[in-house]
CHARMM-style PDB file with segment names, atoms N, HN, CA, C and O in Angstrom:
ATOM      1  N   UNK     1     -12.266 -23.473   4.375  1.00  0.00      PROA
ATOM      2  CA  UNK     1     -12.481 -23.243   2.957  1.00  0.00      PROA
ATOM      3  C   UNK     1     -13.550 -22.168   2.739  1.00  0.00      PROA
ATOM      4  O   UNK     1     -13.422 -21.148   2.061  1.00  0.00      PROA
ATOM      5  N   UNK     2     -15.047 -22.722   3.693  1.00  0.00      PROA
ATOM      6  HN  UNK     2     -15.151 -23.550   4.243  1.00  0.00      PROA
ATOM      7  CA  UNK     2     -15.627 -21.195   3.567  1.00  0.00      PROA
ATOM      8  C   UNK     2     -15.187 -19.684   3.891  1.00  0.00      PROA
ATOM      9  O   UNK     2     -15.800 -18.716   3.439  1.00  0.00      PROA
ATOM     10  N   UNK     3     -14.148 -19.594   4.656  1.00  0.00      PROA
ATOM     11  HN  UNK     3     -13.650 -20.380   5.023  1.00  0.00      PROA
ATOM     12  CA  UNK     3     -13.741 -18.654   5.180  1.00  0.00      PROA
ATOM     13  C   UNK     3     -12.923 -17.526   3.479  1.00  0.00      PROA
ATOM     14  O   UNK     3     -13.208 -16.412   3.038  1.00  0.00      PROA
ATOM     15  N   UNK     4     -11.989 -18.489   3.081  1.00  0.00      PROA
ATOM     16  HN  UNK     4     -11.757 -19.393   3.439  1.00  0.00      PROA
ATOM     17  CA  UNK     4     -10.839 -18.457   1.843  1.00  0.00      PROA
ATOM     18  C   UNK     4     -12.119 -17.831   0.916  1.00  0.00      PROA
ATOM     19  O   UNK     4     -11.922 -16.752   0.357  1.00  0.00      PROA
ATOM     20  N   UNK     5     -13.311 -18.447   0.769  1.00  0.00      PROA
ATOM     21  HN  UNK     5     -13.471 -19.324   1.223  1.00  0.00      PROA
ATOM     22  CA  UNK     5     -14.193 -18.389  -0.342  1.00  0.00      PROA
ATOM     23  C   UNK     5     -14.585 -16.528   0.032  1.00  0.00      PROA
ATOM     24  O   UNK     5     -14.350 -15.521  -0.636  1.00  0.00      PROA
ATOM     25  N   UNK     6     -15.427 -16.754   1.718  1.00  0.00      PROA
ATOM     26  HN  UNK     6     -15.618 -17.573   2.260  1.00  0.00      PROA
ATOM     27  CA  UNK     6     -15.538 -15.193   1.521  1.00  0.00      PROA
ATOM     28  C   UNK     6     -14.447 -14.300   1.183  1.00  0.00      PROA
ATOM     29  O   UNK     6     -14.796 -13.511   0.305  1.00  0.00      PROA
ATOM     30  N   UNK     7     -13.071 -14.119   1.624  1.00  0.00      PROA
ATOM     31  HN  UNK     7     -12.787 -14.759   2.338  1.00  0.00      PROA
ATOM     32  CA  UNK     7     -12.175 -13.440   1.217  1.00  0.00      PROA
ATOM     33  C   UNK     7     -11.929 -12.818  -0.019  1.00  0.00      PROA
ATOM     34  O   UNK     7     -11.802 -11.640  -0.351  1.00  0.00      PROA
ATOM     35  N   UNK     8     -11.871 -14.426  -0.925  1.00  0.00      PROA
ATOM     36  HN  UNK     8     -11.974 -15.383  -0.655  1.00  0.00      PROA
ATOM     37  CA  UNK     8     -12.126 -14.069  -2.382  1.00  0.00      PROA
ATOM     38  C   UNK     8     -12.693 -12.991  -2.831  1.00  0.00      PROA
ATOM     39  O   UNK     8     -12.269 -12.087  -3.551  1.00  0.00      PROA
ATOM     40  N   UNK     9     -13.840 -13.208  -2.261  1.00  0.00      PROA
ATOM     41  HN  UNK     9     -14.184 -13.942  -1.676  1.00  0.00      PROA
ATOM     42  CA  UNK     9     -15.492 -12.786  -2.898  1.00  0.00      PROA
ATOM     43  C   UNK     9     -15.222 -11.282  -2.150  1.00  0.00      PROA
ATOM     44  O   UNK     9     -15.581 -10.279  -2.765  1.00  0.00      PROA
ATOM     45  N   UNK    10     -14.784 -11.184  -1.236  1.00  0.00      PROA
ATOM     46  HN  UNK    10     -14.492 -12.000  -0.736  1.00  0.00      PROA
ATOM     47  CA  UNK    10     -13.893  -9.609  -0.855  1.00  0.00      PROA
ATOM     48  C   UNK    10     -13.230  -9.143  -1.182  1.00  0.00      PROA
ATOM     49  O   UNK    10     -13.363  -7.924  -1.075  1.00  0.00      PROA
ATOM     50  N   UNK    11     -11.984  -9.643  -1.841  1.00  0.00      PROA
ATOM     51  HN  UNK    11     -11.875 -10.633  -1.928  1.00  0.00      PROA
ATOM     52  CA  UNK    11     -11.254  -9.020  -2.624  1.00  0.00      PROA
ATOM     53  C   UNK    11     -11.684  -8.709  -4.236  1.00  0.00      PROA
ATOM     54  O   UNK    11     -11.349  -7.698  -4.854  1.00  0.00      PROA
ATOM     55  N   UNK    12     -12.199  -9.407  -4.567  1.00  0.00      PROA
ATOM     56  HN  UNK    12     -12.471 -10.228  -4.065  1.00  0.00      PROA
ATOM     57  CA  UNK    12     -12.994  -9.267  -6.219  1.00  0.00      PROA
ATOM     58  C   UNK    12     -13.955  -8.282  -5.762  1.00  0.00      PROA
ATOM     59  O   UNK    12     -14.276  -7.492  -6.650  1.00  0.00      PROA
ATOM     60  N   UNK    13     -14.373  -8.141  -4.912  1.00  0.00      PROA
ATOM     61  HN  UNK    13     -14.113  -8.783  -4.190  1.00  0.00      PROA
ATOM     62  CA  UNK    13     -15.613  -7.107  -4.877  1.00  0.00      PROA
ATOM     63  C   UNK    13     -14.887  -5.892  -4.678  1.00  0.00      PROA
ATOM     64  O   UNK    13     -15.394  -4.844  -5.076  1.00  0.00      PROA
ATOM     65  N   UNK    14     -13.705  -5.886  -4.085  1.00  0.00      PROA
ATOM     66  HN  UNK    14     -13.293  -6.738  -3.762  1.00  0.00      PROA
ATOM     67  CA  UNK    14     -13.066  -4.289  -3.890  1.00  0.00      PROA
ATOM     68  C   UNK    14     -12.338  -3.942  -5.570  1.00  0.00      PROA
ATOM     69  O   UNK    14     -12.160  -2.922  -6.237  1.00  0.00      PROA
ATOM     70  N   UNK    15     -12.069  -5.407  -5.751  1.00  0.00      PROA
ATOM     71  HN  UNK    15     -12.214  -6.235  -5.209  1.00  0.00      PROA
ATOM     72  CA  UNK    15     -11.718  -4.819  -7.811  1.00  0.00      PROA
ATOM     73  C   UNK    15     -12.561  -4.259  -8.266  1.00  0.00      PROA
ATOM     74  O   UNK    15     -12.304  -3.296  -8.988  1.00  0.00      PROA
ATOM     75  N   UNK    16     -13.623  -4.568  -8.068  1.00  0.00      PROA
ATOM     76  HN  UNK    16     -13.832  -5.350  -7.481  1.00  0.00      PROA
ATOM     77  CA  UNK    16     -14.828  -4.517  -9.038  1.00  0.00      PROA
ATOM     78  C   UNK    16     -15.249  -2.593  -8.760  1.00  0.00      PROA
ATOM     79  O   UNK    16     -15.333  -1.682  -9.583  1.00  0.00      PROA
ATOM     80  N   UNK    17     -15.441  -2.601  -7.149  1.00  0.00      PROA
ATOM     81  HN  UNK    17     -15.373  -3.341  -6.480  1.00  0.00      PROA
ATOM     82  CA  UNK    17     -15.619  -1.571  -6.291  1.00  0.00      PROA
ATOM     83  C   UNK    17     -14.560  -0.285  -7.177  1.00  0.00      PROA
ATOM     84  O   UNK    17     -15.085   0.651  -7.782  1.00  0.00      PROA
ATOM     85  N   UNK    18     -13.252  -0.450  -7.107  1.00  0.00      PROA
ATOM     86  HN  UNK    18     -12.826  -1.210  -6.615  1.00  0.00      PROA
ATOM     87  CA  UNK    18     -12.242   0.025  -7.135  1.00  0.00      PROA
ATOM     88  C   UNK    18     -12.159   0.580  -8.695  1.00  0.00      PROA
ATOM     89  O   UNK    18     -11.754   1.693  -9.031  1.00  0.00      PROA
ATOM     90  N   UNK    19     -12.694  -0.584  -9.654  1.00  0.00      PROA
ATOM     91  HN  UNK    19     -13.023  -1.488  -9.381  1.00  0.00      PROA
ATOM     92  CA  UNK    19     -12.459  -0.039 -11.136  1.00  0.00      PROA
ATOM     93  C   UNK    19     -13.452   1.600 -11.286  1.00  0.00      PROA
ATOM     94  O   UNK    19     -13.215   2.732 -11.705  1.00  0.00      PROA
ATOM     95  N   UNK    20     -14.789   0.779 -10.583  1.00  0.00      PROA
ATOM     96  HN  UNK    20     -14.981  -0.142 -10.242  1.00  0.00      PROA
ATOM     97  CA  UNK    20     -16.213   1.483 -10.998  1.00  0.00      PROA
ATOM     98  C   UNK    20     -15.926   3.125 -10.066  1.00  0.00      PROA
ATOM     99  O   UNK    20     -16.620   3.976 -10.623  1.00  0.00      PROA
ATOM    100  N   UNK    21     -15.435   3.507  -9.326  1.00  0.00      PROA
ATOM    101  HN  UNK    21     -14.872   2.815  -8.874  1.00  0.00      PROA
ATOM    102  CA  UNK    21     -14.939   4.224  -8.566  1.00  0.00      PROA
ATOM    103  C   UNK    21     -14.110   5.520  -9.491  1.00  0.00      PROA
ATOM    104  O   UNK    21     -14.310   6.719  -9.684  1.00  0.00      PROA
ATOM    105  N   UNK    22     -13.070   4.486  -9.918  1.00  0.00      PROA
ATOM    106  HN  UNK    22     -12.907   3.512  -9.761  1.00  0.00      PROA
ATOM    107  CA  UNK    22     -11.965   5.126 -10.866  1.00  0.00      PROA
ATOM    108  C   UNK    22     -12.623   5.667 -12.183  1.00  0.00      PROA
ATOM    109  O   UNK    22     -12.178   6.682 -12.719  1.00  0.00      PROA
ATOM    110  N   UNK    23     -13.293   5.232 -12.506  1.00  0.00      PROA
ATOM    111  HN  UNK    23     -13.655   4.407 -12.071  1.00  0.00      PROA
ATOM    112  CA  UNK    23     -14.222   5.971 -13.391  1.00  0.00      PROA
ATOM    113  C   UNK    23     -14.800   7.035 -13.668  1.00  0.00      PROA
ATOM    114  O   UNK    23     -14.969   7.525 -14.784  1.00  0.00      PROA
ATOM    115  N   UNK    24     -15.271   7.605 -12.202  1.00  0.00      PROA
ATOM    116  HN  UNK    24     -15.134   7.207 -11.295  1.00  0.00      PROA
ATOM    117  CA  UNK    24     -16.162   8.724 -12.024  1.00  0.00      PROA
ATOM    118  C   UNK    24     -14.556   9.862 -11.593  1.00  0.00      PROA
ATOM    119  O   UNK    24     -13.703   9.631 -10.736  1.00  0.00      PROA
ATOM    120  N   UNK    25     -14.621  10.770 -12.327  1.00  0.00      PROA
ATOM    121  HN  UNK    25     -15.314  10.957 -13.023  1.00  0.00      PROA
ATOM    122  CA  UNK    25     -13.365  12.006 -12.216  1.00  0.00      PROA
ATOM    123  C   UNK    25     -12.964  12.267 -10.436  1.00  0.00      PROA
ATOM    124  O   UNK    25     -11.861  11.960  -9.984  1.00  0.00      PROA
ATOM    125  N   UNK    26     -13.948  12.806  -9.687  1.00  0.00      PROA
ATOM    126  HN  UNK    26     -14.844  13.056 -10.054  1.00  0.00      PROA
ATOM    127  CA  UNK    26     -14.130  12.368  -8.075  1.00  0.00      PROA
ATOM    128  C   UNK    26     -12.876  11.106  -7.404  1.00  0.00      PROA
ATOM    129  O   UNK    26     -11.977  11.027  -6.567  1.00  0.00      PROA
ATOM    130  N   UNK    27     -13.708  10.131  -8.629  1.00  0.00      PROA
ATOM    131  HN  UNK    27     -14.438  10.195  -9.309  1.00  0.00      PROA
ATOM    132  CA  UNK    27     -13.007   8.548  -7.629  1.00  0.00      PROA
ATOM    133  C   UNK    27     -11.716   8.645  -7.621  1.00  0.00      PROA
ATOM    134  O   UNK    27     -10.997   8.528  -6.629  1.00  0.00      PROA
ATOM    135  N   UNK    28     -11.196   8.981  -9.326  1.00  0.00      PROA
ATOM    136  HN  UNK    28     -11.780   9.076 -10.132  1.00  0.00      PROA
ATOM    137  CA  UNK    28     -10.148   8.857  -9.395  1.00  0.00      PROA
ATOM    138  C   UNK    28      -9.122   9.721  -8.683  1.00  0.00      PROA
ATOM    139  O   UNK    28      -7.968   9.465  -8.338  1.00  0.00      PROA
ATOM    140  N   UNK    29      -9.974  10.982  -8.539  1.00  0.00      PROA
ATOM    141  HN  UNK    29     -10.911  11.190  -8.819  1.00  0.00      PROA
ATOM    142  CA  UNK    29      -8.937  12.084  -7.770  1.00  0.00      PROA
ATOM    143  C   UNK    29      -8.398  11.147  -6.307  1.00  0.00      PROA
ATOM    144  O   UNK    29      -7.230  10.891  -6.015  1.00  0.00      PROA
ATOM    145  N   UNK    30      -9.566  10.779  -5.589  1.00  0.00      PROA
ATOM    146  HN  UNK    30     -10.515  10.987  -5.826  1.00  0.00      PROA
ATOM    147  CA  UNK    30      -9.327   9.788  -4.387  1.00  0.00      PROA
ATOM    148  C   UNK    30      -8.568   9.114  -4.289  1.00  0.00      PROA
ATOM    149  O   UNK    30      -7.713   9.132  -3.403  1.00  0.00      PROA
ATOM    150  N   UNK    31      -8.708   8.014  -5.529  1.00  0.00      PROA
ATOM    151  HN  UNK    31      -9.403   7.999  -6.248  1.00  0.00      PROA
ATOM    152  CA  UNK    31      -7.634   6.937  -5.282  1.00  0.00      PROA
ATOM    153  C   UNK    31      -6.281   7.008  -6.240  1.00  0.00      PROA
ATOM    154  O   UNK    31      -5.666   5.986  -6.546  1.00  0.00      PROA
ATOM    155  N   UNK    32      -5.765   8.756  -6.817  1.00  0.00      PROA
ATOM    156  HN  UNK    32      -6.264   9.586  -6.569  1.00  0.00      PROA
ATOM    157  CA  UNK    32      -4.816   9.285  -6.978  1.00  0.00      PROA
ATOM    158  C   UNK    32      -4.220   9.802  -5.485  1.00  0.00      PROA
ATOM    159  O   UNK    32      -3.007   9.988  -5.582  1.00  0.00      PROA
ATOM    160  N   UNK    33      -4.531   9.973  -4.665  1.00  0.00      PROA
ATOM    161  HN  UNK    33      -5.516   9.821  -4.586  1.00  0.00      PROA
ATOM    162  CA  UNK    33      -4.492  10.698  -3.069  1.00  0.00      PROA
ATOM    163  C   UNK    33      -4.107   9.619  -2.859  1.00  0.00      PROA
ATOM    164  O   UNK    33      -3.000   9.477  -3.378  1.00  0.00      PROA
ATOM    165  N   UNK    34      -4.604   8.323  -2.108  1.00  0.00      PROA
ATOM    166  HN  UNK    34      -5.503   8.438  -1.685  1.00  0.00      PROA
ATOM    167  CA  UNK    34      -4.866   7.693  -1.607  1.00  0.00      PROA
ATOM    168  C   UNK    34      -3.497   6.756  -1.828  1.00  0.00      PROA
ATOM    169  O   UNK    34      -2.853   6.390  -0.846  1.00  0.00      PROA
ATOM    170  N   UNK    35      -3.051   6.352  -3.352  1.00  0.00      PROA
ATOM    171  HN  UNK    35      -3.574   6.649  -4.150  1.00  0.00      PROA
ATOM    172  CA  UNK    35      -2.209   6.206  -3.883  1.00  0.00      PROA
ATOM    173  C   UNK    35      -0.622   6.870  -3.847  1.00  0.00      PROA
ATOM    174  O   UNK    35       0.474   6.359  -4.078  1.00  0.00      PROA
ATOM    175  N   UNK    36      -1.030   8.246  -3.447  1.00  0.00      PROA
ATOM    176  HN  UNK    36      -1.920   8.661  -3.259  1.00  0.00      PROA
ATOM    177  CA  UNK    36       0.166   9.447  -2.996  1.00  0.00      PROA
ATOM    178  C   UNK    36       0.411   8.774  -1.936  1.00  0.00      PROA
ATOM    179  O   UNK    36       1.484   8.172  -1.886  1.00  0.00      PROA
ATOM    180  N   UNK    37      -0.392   8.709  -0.967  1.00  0.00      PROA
ATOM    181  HN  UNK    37      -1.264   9.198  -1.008  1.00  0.00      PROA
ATOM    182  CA  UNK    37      -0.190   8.633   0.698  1.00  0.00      PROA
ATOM    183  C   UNK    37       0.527   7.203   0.756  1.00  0.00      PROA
ATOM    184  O   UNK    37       1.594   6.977   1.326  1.00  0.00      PROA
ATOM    185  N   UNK    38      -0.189   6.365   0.122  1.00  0.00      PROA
ATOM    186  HN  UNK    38      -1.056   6.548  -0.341  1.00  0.00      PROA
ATOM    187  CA  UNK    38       0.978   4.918   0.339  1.00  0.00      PROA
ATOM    188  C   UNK    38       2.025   5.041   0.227  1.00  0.00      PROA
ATOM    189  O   UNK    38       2.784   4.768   1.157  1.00  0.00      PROA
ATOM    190  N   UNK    39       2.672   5.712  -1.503  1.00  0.00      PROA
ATOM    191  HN  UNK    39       2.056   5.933  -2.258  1.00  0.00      PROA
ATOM    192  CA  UNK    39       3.685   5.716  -1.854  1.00  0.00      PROA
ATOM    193  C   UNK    39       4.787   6.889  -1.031  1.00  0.00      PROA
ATOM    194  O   UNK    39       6.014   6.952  -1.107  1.00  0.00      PROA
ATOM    195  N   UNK    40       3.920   7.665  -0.324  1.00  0.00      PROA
ATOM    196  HN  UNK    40       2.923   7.615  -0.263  1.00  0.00      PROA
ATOM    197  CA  UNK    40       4.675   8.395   0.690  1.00  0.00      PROA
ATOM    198  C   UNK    40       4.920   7.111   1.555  1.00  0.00      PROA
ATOM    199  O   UNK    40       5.851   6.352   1.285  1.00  0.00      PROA
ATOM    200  N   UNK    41       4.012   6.869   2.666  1.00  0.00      PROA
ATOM    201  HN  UNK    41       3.256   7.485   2.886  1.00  0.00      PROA
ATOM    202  CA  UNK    41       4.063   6.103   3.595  1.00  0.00      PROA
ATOM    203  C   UNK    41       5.353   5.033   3.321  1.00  0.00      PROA
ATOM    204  O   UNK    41       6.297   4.837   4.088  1.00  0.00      PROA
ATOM    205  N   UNK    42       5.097   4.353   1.902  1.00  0.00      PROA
ATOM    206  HN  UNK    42       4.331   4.512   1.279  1.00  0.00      PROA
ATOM    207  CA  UNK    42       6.390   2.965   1.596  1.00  0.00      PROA
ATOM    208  C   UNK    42       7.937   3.713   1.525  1.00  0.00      PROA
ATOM    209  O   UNK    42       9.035   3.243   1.822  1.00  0.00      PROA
ATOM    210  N   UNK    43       7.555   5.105   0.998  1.00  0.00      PROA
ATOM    211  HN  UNK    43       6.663   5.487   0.757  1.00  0.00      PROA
ATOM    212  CA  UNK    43       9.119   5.662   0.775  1.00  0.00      PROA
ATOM    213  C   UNK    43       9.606   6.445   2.261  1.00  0.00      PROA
ATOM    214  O   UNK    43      10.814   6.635   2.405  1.00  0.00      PROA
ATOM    215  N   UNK    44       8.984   6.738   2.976  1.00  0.00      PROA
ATOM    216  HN  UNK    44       8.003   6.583   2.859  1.00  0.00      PROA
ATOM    217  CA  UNK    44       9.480   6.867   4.280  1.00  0.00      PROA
ATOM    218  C   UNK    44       9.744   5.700   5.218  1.00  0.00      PROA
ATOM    219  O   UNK    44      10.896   5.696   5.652  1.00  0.00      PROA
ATOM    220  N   UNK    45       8.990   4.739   5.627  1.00  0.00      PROA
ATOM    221  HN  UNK    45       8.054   4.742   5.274  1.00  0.00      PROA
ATOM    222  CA  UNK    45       9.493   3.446   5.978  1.00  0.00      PROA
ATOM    223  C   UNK    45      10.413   2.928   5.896  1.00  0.00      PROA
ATOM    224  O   UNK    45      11.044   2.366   6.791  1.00  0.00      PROA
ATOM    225  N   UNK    46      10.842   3.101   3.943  1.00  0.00      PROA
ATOM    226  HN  UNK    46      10.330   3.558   3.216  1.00  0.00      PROA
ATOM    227  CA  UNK    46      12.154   2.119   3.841  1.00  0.00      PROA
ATOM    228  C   UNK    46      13.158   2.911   3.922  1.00  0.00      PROA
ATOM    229  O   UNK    46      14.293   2.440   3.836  1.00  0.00      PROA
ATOM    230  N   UNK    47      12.931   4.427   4.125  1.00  0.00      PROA
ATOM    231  HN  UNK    47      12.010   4.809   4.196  1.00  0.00      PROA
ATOM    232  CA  UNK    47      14.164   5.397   4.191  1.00  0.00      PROA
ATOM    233  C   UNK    47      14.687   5.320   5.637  1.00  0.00      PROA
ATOM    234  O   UNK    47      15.871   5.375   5.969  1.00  0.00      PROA
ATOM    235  N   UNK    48      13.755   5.201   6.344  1.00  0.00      PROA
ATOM    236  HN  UNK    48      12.793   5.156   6.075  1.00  0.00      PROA
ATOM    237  CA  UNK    48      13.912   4.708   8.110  1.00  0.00      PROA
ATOM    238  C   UNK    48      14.512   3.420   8.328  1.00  0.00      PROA
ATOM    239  O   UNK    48      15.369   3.289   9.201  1.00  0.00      PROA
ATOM    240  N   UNK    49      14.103   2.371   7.545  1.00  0.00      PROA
ATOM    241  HN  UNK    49      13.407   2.478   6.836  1.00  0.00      PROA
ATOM    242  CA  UNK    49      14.651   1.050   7.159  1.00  0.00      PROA
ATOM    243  C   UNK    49      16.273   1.175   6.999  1.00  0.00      PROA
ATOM    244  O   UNK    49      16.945   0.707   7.918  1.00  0.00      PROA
ATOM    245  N   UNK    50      16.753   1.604   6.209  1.00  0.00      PROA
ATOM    246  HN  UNK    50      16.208   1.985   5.462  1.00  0.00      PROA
ATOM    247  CA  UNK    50      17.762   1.905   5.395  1.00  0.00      PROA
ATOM    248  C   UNK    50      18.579   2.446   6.340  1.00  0.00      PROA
ATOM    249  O   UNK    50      19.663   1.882   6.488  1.00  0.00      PROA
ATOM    250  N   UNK    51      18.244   3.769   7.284  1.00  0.00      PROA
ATOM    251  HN  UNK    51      17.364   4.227   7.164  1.00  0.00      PROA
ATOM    252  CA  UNK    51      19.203   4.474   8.311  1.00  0.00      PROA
ATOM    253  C   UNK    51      19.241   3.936   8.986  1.00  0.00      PROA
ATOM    254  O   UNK    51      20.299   3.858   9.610  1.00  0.00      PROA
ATOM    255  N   UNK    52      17.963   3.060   9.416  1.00  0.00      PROA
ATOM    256  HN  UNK    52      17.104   3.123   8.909  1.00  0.00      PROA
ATOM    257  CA  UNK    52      18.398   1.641  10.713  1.00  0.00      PROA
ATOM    258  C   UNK    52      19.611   0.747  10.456  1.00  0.00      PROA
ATOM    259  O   UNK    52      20.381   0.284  11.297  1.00  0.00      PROA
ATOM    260  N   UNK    53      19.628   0.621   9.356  1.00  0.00      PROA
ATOM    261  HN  UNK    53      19.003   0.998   8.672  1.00  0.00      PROA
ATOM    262  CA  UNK    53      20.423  -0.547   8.880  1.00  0.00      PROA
ATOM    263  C   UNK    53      21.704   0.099   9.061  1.00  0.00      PROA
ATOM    264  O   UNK    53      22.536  -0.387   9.827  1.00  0.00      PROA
ATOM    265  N   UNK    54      21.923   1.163   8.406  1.00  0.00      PROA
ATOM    266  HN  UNK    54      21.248   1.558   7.784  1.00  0.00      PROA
ATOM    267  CA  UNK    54      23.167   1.961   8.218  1.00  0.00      PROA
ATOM    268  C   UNK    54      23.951   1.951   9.488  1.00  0.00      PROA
ATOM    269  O   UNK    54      25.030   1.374   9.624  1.00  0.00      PROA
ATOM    270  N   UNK    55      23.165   2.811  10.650  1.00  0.00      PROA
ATOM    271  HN  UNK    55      22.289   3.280  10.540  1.00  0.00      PROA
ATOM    272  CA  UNK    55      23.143   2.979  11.875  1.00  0.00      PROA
ATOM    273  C   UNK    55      23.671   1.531  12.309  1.00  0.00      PROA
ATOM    274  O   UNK    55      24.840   1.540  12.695  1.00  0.00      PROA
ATOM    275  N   UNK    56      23.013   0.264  12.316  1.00  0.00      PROA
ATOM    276  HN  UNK    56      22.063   0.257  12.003  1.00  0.00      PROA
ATOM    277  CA  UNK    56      23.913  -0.916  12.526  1.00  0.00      PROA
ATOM    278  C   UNK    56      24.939  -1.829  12.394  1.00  0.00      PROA
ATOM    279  O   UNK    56      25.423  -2.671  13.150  1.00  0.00      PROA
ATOM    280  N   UNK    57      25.250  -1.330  10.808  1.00  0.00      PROA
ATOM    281  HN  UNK    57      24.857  -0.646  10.194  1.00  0.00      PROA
ATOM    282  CA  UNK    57      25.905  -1.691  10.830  1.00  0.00      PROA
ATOM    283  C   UNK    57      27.561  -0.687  10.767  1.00  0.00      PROA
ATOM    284  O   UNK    57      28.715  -0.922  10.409  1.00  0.00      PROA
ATOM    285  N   UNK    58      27.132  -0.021  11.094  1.00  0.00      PROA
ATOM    286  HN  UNK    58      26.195   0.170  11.385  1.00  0.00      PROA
ATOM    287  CA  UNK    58      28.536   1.258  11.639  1.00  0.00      PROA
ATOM    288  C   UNK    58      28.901   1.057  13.035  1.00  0.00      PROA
ATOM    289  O   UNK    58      29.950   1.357  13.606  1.00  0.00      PROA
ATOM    290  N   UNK    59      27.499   0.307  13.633  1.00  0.00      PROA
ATOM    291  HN  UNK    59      26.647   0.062  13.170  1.00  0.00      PROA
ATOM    292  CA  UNK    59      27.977  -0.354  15.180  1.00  0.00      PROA
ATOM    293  C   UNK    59      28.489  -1.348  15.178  1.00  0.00      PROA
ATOM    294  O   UNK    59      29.318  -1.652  16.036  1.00  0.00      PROA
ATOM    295  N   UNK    60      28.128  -2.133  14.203  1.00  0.00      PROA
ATOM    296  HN  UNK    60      27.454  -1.886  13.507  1.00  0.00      PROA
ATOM    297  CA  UNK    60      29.045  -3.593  14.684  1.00  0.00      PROA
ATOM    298  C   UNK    60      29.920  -3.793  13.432  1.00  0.00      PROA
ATOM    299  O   UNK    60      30.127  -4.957  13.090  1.00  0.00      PROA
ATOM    300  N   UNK    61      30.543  -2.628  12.591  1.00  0.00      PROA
ATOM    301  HN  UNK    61      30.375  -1.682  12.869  1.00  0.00      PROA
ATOM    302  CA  UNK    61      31.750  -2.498  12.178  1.00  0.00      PROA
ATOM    303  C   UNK    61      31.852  -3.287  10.763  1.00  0.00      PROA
ATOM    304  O   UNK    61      32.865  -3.846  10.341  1.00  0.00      PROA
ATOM    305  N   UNK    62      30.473  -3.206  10.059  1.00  0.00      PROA
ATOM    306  HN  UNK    62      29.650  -2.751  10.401  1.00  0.00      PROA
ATOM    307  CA  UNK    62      30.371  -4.400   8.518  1.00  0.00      PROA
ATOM    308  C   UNK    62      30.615  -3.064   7.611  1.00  0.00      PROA
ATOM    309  OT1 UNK    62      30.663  -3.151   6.384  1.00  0.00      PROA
TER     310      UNK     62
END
């Protein structure tokens, strides 16, 4: 339970971190970037995802 409690108290602190950040013109440029790069990162993954799948199932004929 203490463990769950620090977590919490880690994740609320990166909200907190994260708003006050976004604020300053700087932060936001950052976590506009930062935000790019995921949404790169998630849309290449599932595009690799997707040709995997494709790729399998053209092998086993679905």
């Amino acid at each position: 339970m203490k463990t769950f409690l620090w977590f919490l108290i880690g994740v609320m602190g990166g909200f907190i971190a994260a708003h006050f950040v976004s604020k300053d013109p700087r932060g936001h440029d950052l976590l506009a970037d930062v935000d790019a790069r995921i949404a790169g990162f998630t849309a290449a993954f599932n595009d690799a995802y997707r040709a995997q799948e494709a790729r399998l199932d053209s092998t086993t004929g679905n």
